[in-house]
C-alpha positions as CSV (number, residue, x, y, z in Angstrom):
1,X,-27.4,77.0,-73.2
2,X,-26.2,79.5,-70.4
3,X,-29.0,81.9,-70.2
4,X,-32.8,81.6,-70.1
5,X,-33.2,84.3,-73.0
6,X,-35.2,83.6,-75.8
7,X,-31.9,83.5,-78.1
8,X,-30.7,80.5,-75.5
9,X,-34.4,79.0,-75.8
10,X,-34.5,79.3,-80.2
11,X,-31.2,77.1,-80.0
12,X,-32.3,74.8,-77.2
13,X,-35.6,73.8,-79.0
14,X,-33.5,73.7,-82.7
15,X,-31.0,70.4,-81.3
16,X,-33.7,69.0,-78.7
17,X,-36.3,68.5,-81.8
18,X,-32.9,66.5,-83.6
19,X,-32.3,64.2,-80.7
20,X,-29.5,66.0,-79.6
21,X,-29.4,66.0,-75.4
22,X,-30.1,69.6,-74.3
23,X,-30.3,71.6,-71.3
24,X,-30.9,75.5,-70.5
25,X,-29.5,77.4,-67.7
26,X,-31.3,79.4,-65.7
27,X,-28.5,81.8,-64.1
28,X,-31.1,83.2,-62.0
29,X,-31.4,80.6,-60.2
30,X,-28.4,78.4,-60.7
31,X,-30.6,75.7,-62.3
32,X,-30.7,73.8,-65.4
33,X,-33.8,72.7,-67.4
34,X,-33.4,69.6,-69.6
35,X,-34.7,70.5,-73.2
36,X,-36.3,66.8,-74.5
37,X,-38.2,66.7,-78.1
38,X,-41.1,66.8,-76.5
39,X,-40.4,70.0,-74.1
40,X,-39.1,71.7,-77.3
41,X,-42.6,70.9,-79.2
42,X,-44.8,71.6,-76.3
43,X,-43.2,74.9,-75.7
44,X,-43.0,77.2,-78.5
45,X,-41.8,80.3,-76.5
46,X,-39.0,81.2,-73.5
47,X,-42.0,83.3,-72.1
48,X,-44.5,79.8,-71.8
49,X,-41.7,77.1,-70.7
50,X,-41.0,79.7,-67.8
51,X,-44.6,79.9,-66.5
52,X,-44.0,75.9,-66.5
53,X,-40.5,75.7,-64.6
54,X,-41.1,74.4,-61.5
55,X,-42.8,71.7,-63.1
56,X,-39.9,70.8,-65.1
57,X,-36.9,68.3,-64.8
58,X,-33.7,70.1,-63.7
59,X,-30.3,69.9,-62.1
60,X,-27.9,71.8,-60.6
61,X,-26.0,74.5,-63.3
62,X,-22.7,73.2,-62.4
63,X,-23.9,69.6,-63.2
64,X,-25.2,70.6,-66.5
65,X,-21.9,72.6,-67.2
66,X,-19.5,69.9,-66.4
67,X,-21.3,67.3,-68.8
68,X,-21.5,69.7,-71.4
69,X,-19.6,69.3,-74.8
70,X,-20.9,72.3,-76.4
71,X,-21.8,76.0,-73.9
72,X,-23.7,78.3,-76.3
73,X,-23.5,81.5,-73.8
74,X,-26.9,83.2,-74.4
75,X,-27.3,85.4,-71.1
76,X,-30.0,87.9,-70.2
77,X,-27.5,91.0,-69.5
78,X,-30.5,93.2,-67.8
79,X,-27.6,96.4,-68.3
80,X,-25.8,98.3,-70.7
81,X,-22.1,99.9,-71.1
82,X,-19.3,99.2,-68.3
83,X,-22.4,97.6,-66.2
84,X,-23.2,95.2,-69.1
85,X,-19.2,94.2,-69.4
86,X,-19.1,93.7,-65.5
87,X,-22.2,91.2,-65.8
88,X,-20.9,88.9,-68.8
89,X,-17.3,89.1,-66.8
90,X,-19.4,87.8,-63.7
91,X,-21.2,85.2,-65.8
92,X,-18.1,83.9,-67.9
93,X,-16.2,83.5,-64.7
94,X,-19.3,81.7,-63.0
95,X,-19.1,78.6,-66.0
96,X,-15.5,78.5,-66.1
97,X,-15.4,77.0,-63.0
98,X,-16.8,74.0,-63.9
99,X,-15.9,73.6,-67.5
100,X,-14.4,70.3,-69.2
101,X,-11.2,69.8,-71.1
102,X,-12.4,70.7,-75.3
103,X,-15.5,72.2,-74.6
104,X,-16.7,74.5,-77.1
105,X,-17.6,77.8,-75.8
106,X,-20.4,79.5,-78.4
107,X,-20.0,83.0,-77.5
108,X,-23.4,84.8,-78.8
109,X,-23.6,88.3,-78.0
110,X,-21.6,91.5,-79.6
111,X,-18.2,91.9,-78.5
112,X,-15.4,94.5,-79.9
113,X,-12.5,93.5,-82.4
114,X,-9.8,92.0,-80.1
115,X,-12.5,91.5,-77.1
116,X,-12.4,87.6,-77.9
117,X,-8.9,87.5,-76.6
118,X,-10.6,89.0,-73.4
119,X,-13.2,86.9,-73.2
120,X,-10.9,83.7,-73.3
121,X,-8.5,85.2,-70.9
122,X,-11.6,85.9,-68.5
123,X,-12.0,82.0,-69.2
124,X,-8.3,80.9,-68.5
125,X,-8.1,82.8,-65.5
126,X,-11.0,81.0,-63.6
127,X,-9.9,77.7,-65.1
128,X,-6.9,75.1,-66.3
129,X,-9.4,73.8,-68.9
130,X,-8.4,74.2,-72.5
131,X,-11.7,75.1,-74.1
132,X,-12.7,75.9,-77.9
133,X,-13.9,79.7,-78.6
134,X,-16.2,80.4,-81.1
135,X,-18.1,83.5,-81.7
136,X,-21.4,83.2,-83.0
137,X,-23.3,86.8,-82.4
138,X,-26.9,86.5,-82.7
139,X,-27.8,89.9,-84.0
140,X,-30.8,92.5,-82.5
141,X,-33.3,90.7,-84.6
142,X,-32.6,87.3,-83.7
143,X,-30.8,86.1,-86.8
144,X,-27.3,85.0,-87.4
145,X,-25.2,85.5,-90.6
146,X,-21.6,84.5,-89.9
147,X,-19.2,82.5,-87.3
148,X,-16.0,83.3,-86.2
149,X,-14.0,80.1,-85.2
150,X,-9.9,79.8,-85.4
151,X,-10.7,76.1,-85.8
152,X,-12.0,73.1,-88.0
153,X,-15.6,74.2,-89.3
154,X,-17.7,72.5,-86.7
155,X,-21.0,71.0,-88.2
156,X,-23.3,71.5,-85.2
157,X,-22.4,74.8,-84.9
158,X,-22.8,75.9,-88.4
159,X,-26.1,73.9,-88.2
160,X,-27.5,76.1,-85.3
161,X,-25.7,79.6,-86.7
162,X,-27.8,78.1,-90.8
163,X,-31.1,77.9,-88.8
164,X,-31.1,81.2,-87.3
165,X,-30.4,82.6,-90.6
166,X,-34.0,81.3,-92.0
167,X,-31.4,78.1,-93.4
168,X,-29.6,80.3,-95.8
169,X,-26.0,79.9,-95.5
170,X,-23.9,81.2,-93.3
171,X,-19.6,82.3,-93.3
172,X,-17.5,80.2,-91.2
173,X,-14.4,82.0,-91.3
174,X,-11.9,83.4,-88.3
175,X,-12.7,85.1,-85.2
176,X,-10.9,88.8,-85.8
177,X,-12.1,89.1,-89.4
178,X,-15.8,88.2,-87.7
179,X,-15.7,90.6,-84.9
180,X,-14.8,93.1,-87.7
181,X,-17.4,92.2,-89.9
182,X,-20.1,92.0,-87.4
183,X,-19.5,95.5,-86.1
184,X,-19.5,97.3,-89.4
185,X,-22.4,95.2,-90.2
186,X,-24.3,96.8,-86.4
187,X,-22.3,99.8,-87.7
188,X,-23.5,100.3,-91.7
189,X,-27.6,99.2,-90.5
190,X,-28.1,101.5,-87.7
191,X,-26.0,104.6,-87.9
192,X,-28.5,105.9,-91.1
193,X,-31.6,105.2,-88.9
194,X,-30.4,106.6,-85.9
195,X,-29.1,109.8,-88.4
196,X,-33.0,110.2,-89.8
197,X,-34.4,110.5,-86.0
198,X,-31.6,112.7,-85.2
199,X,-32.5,115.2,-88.3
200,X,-35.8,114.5,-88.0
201,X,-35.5,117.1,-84.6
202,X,-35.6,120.3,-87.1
203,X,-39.2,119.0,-88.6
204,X,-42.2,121.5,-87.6
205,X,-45.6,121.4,-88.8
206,X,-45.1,122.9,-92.5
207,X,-43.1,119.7,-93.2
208,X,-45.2,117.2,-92.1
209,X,-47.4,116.8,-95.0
210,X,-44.5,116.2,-97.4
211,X,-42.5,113.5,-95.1
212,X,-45.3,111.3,-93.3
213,X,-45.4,108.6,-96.5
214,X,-41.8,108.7,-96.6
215,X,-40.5,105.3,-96.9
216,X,-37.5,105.2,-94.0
217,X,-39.0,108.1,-92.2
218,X,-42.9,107.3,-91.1
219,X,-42.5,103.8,-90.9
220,X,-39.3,103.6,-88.2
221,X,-39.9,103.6,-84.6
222,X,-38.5,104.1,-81.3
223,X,-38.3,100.1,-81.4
224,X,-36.1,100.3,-84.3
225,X,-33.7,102.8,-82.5
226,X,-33.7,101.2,-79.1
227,X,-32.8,97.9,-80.4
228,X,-29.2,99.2,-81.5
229,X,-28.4,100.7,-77.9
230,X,-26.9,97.5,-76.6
231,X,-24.7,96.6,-79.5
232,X,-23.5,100.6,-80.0
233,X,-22.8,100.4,-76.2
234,X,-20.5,97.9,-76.5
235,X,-18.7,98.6,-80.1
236,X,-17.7,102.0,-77.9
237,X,-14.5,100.4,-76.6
238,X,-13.5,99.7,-80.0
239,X,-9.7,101.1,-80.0
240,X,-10.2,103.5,-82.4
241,X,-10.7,107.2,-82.1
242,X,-12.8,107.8,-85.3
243,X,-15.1,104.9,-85.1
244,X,-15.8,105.3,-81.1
245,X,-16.5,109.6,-81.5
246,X,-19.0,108.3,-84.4
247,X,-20.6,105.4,-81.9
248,X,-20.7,107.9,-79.2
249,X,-23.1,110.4,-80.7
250,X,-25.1,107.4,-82.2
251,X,-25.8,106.5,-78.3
252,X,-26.2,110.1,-77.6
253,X,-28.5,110.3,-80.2
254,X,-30.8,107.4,-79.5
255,X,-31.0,108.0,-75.7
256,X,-31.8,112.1,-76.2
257,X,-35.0,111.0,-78.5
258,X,-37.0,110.0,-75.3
259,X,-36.6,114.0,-74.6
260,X,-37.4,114.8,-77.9
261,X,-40.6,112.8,-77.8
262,X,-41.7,114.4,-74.4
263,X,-40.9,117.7,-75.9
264,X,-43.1,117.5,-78.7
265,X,-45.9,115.8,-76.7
266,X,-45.9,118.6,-74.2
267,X,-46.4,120.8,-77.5
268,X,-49.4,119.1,-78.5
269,X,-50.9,119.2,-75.3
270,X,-50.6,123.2,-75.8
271,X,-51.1,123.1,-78.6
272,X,-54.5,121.8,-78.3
273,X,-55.0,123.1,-74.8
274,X,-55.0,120.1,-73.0
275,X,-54.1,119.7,-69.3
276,X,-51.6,117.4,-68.1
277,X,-53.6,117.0,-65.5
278,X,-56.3,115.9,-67.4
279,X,-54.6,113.4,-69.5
280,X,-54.0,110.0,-69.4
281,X,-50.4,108.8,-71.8
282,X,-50.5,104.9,-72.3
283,X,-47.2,103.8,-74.0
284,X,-48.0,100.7,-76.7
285,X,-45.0,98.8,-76.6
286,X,-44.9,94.9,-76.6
287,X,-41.5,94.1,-75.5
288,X,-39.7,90.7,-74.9
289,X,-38.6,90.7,-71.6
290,X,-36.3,87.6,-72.2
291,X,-34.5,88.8,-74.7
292,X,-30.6,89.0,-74.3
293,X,-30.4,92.8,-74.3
294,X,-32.5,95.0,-72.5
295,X,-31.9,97.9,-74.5
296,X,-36.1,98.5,-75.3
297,X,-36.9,98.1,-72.1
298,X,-34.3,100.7,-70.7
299,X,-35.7,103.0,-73.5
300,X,-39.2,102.3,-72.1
301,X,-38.5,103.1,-68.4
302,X,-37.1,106.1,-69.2
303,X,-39.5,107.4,-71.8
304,X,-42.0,106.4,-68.9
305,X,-40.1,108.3,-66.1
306,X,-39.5,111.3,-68.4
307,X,-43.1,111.9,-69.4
308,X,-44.3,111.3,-65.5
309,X,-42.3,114.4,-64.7
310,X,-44.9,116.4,-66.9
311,X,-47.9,114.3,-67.1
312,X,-50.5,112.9,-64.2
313,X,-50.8,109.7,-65.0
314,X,-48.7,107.3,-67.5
315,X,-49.4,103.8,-68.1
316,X,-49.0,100.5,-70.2
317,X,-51.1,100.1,-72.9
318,X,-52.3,96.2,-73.2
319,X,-53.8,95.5,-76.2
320,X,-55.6,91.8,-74.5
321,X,-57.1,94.5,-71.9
322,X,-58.3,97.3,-73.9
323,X,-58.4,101.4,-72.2
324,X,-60.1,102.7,-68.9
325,X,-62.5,105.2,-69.5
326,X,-62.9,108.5,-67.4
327,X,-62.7,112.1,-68.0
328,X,-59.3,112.2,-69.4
329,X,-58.3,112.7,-72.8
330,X,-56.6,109.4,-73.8
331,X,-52.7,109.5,-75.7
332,X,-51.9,106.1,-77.1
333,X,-47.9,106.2,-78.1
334,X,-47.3,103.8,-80.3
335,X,-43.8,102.4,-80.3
336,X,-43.3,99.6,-82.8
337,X,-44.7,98.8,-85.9
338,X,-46.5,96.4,-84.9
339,X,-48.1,98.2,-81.9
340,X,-49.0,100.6,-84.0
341,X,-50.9,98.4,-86.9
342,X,-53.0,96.6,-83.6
343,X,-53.5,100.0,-82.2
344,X,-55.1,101.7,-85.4
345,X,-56.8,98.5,-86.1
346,X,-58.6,98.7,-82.4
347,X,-59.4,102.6,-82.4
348,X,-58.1,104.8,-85.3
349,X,-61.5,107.1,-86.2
350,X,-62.3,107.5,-82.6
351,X,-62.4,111.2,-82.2
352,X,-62.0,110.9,-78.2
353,X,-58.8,109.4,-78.6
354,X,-55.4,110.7,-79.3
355,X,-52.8,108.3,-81.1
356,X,-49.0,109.0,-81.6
357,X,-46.7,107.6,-83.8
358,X,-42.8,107.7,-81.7
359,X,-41.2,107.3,-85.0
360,X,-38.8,110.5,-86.5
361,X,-41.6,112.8,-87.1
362,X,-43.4,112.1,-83.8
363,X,-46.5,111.9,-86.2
364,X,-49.8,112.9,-84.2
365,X,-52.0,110.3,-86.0
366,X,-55.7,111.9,-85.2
């Protein structure tokens, strides 16, 4: 695996635990970590084998590369738009160097339709190796439902691709028909949720009653919307008018609801006469830092940077650590489902303390 993501890590651990000989790059620090059976069973996260790393075997990445038969390229790309295709140009170019004759290159995130060709001319540039492509593109949620190969079905492959799809099947079919199917799919599943924030802008108060147990409304968060930024990033150099003007607003749309949020908590807080001064906003929002894209925790620094502009203080909610008590009024934003369960769970009925839903309807919970 190229990459110390928690993508790279779900593969590692699924061929280590078969006896297949495994290592993990970290590109951070040019290193690779062998992946044995019992690594892959003692380690059930990326987040716990990285605490352990330095006690770890390793070898230099180019070693690791050279040997390899298989590269599944699983990168953290920390960026997004022109800066995210400038750091997987950088990467591909830093394996290619030491690549062997027939290696099959497993290329796992998003691309556009055509931007395989790029990718293996990235390849051929920095080396004389003949490799084989395939494009396998693990999707926001970590799941996998078709691969895109130009050759022979390859078992291992559709082995790993099988797993991350829960062990449902999979399609195997070519690599332009799969980098079209893949972006309508990112296409058809995001552009109605990112619509419903987006129209969600014109709710007021008279409204609120009818639409907060709205299936597809109440229950959709900020998570949900951040978690297509990546992918809609880099579907916008699709070569096609239409499609790109409809991506474009999509992005537009998901990075203007951070103002939209801050607008209408600046509305409660006069609402209810509140003083920024005198309030505390903790965001709720347990991200995976290791994740390939870095779209939620872009969202998050700049929901963060945007409410510090009106508000005193602004913080990280931890639900191990629980809230510091003072003379402020207490805001907990809850940004995920699952935040928000743990957070109601811990303190909904507690008249001192103020909890928001960053879903469509911005839904001031108490």
């Amino acid at each position: 695996m190229y990459g110390l993501s928690n993508e790279g890590y779900s593969i590692a651990k699924l061929l280590a635990l078969k006896g297949i000989d495994t290592a993990i790059v970290d590109e951070g620090k040019g290193m690779a970590i062998s992946i044995r059976q019992e690594i892959a069973m003692s380690y059930a996260t990326v987040n716990v084998l990285i605490d352990d790393e330095p006690l770890l075997k390793v070898e230099p990445e180019s070693t690791a590369i050279a040997s390899a038969d298989y590269i599944f390229f699983t990168p953290i790309i920390k960026r997004v738009g022109q800066d995210a295709h400038s750091d997987i140009s950088s990467k591909l170019k830093s394996i290619s160097r030491n690549l062997k004759r027939d290696v099959s290159l497993v290329y796992c995130l998003p691309t556009i339709i055509g931007g395989s060709k790029e990718i293996i001319d990235v390849i051929k540039y920095s080396t004389n190796s003949k490799i084989k492509y395939v494009y396998m593109p693990i999707k926001p949620d970590g799941s996998v439902y078709l691969v895109g190969s130009d050759s022979a079905k390859d078992d291992m492959i559709y082995y790993v691709g099988r797993e991350l799809n829960n062990g449902m099947d999979i399609e195997y079919i070519d690599v332009r028909s799969a980098e079209l199917l893949y972006a309508r799919s990112i296409l058809s599943n995001y552009t109605p949720l990112i619509i419903t924030f987006d129209l969600c802008r014109a709710v007021d108060d008279s409204m609120l009653n009818t639409l907060v147990d709205k299936k597809g409304i109440s229950d959709i968060f900020i998570d949900d919307l951040a978690s297509a930024l990546f992918d809609m990033h880099i579907l916008a150099y699709i070569d096609n008018h239409n499609t790109v003007h409809i991506i474009n607003n999509c992005i537009k749309i998901i990075e203007g609801y951070t103002k939209h949020l801050v607008d209408r908590i600046k509305h409660l807080l006069k609402k209810r006469e509140l003083r920024a001064s005198k309030t505390r906003v903790l965001l709720a929002w347990d991200i995976n830092t290791n994740s390939m894209r870095n779209d939620r925790s872009i969202v998050l620094s700049d929901l963060s940077n945007r409410l510090k502009d009106h508000i005193e203080e602004v913080g990280i909610y931890y639900h191990t650590s629980g809230i510091y008590r003072d003379d402020k009024v207490v805001i907990i934003l809850t940004c995920s489902r699952r935040d928000n369960e743990r957070v109601l769970e811990r303190y909904n009925g507690k008249e001192d303390i103020i909890i928001i839903k960053a879903n469509p309807l911005c839904e001031v919970v108490r």
